[in-house]
C-alpha positions in Angstrom: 0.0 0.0 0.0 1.7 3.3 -0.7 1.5 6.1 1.7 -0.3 9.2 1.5 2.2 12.1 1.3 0.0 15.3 1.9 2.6 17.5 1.4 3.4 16.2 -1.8 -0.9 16.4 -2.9 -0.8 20.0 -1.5 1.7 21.1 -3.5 0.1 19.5 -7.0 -2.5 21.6 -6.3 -1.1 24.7 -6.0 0.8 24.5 -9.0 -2.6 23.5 -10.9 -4.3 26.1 -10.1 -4.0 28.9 -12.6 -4.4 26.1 -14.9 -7.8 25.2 -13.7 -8.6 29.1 -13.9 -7.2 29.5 -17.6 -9.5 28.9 -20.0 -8.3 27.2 -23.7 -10.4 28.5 -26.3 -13.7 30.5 -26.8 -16.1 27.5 -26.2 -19.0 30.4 -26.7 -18.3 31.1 -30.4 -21.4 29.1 -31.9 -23.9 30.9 -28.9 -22.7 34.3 -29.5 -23.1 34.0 -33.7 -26.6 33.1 -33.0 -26.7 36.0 -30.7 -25.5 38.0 -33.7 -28.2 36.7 -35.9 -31.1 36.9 -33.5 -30.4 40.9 -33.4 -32.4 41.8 -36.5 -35.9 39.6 -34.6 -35.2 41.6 -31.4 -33.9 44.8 -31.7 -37.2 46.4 -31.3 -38.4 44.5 -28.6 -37.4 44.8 -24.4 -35.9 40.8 -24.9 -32.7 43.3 -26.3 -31.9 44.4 -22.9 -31.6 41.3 -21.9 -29.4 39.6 -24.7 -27.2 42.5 -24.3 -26.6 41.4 -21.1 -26.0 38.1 -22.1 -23.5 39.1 -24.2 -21.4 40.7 -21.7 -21.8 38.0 -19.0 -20.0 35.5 -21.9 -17.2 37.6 -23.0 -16.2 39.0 -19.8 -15.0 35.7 -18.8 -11.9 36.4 -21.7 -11.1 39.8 -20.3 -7.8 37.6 -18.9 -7.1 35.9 -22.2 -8.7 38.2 -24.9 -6.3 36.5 -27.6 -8.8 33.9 -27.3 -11.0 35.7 -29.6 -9.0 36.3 -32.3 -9.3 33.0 -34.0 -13.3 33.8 -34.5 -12.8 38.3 -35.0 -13.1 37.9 -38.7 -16.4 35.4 -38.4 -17.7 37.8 -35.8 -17.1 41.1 -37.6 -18.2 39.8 -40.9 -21.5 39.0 -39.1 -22.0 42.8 -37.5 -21.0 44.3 -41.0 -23.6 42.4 -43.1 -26.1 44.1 -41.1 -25.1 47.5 -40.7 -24.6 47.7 -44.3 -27.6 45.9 -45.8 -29.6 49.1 -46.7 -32.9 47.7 -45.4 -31.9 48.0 -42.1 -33.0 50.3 -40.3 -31.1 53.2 -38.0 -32.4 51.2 -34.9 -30.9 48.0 -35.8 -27.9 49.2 -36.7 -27.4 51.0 -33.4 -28.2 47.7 -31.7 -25.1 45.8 -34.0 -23.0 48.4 -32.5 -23.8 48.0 -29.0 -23.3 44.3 -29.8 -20.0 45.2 -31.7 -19.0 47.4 -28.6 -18.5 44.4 -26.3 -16.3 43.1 -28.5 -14.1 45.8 -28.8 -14.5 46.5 -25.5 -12.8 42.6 -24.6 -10.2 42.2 -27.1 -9.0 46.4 -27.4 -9.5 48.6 -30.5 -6.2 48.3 -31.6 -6.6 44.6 -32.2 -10.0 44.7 -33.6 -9.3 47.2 -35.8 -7.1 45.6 -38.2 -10.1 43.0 -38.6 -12.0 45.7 -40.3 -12.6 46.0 -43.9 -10.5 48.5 -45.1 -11.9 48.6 -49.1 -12.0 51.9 -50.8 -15.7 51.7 -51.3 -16.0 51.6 -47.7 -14.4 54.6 -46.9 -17.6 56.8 -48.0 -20.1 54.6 -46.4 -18.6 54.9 -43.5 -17.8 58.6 -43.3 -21.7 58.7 -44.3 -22.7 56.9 -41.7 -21.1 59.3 -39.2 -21.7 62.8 -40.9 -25.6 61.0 -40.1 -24.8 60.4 -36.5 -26.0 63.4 -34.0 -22.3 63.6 -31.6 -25.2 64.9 -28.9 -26.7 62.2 -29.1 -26.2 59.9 -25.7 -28.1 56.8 -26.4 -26.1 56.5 -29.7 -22.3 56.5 -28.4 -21.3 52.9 -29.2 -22.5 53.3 -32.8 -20.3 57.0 -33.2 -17.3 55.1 -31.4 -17.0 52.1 -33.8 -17.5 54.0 -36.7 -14.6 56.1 -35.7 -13.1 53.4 -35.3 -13.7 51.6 -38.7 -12.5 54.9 -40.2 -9.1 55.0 -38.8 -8.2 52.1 -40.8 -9.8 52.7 -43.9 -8.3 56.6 -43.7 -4.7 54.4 -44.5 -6.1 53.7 -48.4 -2.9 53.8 -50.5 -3.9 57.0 -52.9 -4.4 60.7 -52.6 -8.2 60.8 -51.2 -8.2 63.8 -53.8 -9.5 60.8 -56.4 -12.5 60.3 -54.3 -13.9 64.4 -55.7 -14.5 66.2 -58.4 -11.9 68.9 -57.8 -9.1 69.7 -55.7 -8.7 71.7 -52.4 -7.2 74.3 -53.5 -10.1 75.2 -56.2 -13.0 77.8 -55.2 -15.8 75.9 -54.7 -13.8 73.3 -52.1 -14.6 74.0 -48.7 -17.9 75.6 -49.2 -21.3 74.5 -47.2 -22.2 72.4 -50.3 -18.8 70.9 -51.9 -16.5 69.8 -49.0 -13.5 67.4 -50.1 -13.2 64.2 -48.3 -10.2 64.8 -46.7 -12.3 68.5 -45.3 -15.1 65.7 -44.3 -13.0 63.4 -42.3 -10.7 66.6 -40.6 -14.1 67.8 -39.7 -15.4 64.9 -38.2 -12.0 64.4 -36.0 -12.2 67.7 -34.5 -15.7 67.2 -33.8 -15.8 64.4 -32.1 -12.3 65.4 -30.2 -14.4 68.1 -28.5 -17.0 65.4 -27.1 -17.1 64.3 -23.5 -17.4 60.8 -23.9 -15.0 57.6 -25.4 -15.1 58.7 -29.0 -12.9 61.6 -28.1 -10.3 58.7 -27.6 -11.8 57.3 -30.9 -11.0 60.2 -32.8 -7.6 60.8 -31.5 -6.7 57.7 -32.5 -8.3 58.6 -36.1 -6.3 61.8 -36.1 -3.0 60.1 -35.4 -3.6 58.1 -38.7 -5.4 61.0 -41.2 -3.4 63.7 -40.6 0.4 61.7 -40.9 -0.8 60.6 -44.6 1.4 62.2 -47.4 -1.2 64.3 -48.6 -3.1 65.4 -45.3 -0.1 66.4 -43.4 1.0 69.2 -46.2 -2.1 70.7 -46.0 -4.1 70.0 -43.0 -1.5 68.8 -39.6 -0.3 72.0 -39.0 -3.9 74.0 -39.0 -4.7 71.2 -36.9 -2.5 72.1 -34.5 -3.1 75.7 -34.7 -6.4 74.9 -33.5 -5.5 72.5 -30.7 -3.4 75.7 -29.2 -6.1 77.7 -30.1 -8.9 75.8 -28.3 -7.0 75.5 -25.3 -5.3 79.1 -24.8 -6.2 78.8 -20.9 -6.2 75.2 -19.6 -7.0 76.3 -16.1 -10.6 76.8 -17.0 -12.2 73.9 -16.1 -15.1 74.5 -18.9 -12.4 75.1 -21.6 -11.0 71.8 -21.3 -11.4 69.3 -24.4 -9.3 65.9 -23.3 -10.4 64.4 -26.6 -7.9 67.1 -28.3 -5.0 67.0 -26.1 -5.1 63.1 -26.3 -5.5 63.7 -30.3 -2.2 66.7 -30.4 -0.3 63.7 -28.3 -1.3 60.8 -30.9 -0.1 62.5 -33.8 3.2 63.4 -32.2 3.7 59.7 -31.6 2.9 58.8 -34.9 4.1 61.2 -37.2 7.7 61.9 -38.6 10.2 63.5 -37.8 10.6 65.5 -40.2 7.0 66.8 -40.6 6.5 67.4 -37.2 9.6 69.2 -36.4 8.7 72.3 -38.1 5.7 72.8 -35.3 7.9 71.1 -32.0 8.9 74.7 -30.6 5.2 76.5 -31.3 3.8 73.1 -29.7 6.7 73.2 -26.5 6.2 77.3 -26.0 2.2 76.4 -25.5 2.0 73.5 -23.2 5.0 75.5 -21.5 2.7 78.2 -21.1 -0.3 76.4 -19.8 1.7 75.2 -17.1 0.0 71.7 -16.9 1.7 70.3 -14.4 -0.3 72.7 -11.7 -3.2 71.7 -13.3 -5.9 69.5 -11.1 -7.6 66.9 -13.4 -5.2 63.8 -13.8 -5.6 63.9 -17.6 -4.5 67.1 -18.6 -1.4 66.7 -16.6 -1.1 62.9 -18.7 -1.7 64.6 -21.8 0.6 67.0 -21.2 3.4 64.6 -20.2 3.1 62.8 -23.7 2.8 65.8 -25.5 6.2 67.1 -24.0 8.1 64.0 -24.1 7.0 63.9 -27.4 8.0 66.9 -28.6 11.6 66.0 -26.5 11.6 63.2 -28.9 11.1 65.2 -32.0 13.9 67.6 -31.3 16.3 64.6 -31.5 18.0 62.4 -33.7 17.0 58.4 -33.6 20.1 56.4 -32.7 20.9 53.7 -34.6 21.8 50.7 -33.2 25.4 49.6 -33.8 24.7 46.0 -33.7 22.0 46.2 -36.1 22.1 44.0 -39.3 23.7 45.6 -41.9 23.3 44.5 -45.4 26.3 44.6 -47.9 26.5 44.2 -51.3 27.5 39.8 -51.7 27.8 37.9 -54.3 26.6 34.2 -54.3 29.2 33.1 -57.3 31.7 34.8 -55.7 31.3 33.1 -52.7 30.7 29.5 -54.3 33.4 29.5 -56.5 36.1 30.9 -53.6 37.1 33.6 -55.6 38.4 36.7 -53.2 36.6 39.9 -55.0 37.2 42.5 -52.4 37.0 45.2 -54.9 33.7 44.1 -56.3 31.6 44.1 -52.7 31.1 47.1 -51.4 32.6 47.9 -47.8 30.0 47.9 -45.1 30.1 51.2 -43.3 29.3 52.0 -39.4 27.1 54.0 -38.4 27.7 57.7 -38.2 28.5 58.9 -34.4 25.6 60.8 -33.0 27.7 62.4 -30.1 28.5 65.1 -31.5 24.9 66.1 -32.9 24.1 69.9 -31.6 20.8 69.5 -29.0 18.4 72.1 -29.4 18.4 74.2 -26.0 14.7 72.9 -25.9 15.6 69.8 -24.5 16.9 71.3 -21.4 13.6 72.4 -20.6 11.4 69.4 -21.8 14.0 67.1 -19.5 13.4 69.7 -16.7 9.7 69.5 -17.5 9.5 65.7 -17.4 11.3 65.4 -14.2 9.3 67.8 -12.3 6.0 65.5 -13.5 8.0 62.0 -11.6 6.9 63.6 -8.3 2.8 64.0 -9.1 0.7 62.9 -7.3 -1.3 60.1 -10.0 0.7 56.7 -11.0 -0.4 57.2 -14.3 1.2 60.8 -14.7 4.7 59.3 -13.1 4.6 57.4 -15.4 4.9 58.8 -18.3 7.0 60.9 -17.0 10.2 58.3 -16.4 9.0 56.6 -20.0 9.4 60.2 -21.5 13.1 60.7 -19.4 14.1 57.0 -20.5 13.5 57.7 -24.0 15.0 60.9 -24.2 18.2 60.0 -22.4 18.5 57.0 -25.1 18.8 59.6 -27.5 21.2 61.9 -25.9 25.1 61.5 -26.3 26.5 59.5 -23.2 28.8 62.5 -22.4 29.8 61.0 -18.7 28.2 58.0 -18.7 31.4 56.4 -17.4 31.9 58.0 -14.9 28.6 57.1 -13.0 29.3 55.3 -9.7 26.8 52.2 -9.4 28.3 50.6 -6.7 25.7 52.2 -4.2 22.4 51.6 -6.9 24.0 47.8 -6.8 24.2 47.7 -3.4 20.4 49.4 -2.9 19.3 46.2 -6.0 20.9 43.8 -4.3 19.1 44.6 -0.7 16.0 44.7 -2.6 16.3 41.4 -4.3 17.2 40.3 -0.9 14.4 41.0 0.8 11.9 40.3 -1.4 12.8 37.0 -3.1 15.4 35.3 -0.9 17.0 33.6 -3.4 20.4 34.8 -2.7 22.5 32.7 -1.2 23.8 34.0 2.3 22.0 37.1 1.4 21.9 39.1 4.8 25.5 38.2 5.4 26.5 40.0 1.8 24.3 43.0 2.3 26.1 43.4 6.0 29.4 43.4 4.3 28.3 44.9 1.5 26.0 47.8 2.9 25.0 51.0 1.4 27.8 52.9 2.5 30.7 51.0 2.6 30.5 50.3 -1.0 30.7 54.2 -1.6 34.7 54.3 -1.3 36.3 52.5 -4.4 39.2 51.4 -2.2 37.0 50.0 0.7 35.3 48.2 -2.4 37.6 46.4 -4.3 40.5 46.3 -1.2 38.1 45.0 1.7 34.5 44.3 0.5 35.6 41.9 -2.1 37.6 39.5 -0.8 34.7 39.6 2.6 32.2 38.7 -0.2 34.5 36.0 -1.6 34.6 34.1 1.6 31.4 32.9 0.0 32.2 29.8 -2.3 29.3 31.3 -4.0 30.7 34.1 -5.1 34.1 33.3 -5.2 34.6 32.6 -8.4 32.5 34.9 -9.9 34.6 38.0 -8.5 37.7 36.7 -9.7 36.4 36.4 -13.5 34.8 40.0 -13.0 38.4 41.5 -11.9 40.0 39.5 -14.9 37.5 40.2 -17.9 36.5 43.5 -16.9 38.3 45.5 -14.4 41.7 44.6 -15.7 41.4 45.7 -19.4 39.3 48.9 -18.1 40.0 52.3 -19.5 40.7 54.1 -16.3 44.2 53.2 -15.2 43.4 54.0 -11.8 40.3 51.2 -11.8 42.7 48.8 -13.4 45.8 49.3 -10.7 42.8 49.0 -8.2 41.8 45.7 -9.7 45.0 44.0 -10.0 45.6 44.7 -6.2 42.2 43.3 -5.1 42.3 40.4 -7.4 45.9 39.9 -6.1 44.1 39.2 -2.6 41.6 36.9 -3.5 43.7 34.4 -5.4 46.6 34.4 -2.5 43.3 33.3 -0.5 41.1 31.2 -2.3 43.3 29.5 -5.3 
């Protein structure tokens, strides 16, 4: 008979238990297609209420494991989109498809759901259609503005100047009049209206503004009025009733997404305003987020990407060359490094967006902080490491390691090392490397660990005073542990 080992059976089921709690695919699928179908017979009727909340009871099981979905968006979609665009439905069903469509959206994100979208040129007018019909006042009818906004963001990314889809150009005298608006007019009309709302399509439409205005032929005509009226809108953003999220989230969307190049032109008219509105005072959490990204943003377009050294770098080979072991060094053409960035001038903006960001790291909201030290990490990738060797780490080491300590455990003879190896003794190089070191090595653990450090490292290091430092501490831990 073999024993019962109730330690053993306690530990099973601990380790089984996020597995019992995961789930493995969307078992609903089939329920939730007739769901989909069953919207056109109910739409009109109270029973809607009640599916709705149906709905959300299934898929809020997946809000842990929304990738579940994904396997089943296009089935799913394709359902919702055959009713809002068969003609013969009407305005009420559609609005119910949307609600339906919302929850969907509303599981899996709108990033994700978007690229399920059709995206055919023929859609792009039904769609902007459908919203130039919706009334933006209109608070029964959200779900239905936010999807279409949506739905527009990735159709707005057709490969061709929209200027196709008129009869005449925007520069001619009838565009822009009450009866003869271009397309591209429509759509920068619709964004700014629905940035100015007070509900989720103002994220909507940011989102939609970060992809219109960055197209080739938008952006020459049409990004920097936008942001003329952006800074216009929001001349004082310490009245309360002046405040229009939806924009600021839209000024900081396009400064992600845009170029370089075409948004640098506007970086100092953008950085003197939100300097101005002094945002960081502000009370309402999201105008001091928005104004974070904005500035970080604008930190970022006032410098230079840095290329990676270690990218891949393509050179110009040749496969018979190479096969028949012929050495052509003449005919390949010599792979060059990249060009060193340190010495690139940095705008005297920068100062004062790196002075801006760290003041925002001691707010009061998580969500401010942030994206404040995003914006500083960012940034200080970009700048030239002008002293970044002569940074002292031993004490940040020291502070990681007594973290690591106390919250895992897993080092060994951890309390002993941090004794040794405390916050400030670690401060004076010699007390480091001289007395610290060989302490640390008592430890078979580490033993051998310090000794390759001092050899690989410290040894061949730039500073002659580190290396004459090394040799003297490594000289003490072989005489005692080799």
């Amino acid at each position: 008979m073999v024993g019962f080992d109730p330690d053993i059976n306690k530990e099973d089921e601990c380790d089984n238990i996020g597995l019992g709690c995961a789930l493995e695919n969307f078992s609903e699928v089939e329920e939730v297609m007739n769901m989909i179908d069953n919207v056109k017979n109910i739409y009109n009727t109270p029973v809607v209420e009640a599916e709705y909340d149906k709905l959300y009871g299934i898929l809020k099981q997946y809000y842990e494991q929304p990738h579940l979905l994904d396997p089943h968006l296009d089935k799913i979609l394709a359902k919702f989109l055959g009713l809002i665009k068969d003609k013969e439905s009407s305005f009420e069903l559609k609005h119910a498809t949307f609600n339906y469509m919302y929850q969907i959206i509303r599981v899996r994100g709108y990033k994700v759901v978007v690229r399920h979208l059709p995206h055919e040129v023929s859609d792009l007018l039904t769609v902007l259609m459908f919203l130039e019909a919706q009334d933006p006042n209109d608070k029964e009818t959200w779900r239905s503005r936010f999807v279409l906004l949506l739905w527009l963001s990735i159709v707005v990314i057709i490969p061709f100047h929209m200027s196709r889809l008129d009869g005449f150009a925007p520069g001619q005298p009838d565009a822009g009049s009450s009866k003869k608006l271009t397309v591209m007019e429509r759509i920068l009309n619709i964004c700014k209206t629905y940035a100015l709302s007070k509900d989720s399509c103002a994220e909507a439409s940011a989102y939609l503004a970060s992809k219109f205005l960055i197209r080739s032929d938008v952006k020459e005509l049409y990004m920097g009025a936008f942001f003329e009226w952006a800074c216009d809108l929001h001349s004082n953003l310490q009245e309360e009733d002046t405040i229009h999220y939806g924009v600021l989230a839209a000024v900081a969307a396009v400064l992600k997404h845009g170029k370089r190049d075409d948004l640098y032109p506007f970086a100092p008219k953008l950085l003197e305003w939100v300097t101005k509105q002094n945002y960081k005072q502000h009370k309402a959490m999201l105008v001091r987020k928005y104004g974070v990204k904005i500035v970080q943003r604008i930190g970022l377009t006032f410098l230079r990407p840095r290329v990676a050294a270690w990218r891949y770098t393509r050179g110009s080979r040749s496969l018979a060359v190479t096969l028949g072991g012929v050495a052509a060094a003449g005919d390949t053409e010599p792979i060059t490094s990249p060009p060193d960035d340190d010495d690139q001038d940095i705008p005297q903006e920068v100062e004062d967006v790196v002075e801006l960001l760290l003041c925002s790291l001691r707010d009061d909201d998580t969500v401010v902080r942030w994206s404040a030290a995003k914006g500083v990490g960012r940034i200080g990738a970009r700048l030239p490491a002008v002293a970044a060797a002569d940074i002292n780490c031993r004490r940040a080491a020291s502070a990681a390691f007594q973290e690591n300590v106390g919250r895992h455990g897993m080092f060994p003879h951890g309390i002993e090392v941090l004794t040794t190896a405390d916050f400030q003794s670690v401060g004076p190089r010699n007390n480091a490397y001289l007395v610290i070191a060989p302490e640390v090595a008592k430890y078979p653990e580490y033993t051998q660990h310090l000794i390759d450090h001092l050899a690989d490292l410290k040894v061949e290091h730039w500073d002659y005073a580190i290396r004459e430092i090394a040799a003297k501490s490594l000289n003490k831990l072989t005489d005692k542990f080799t």
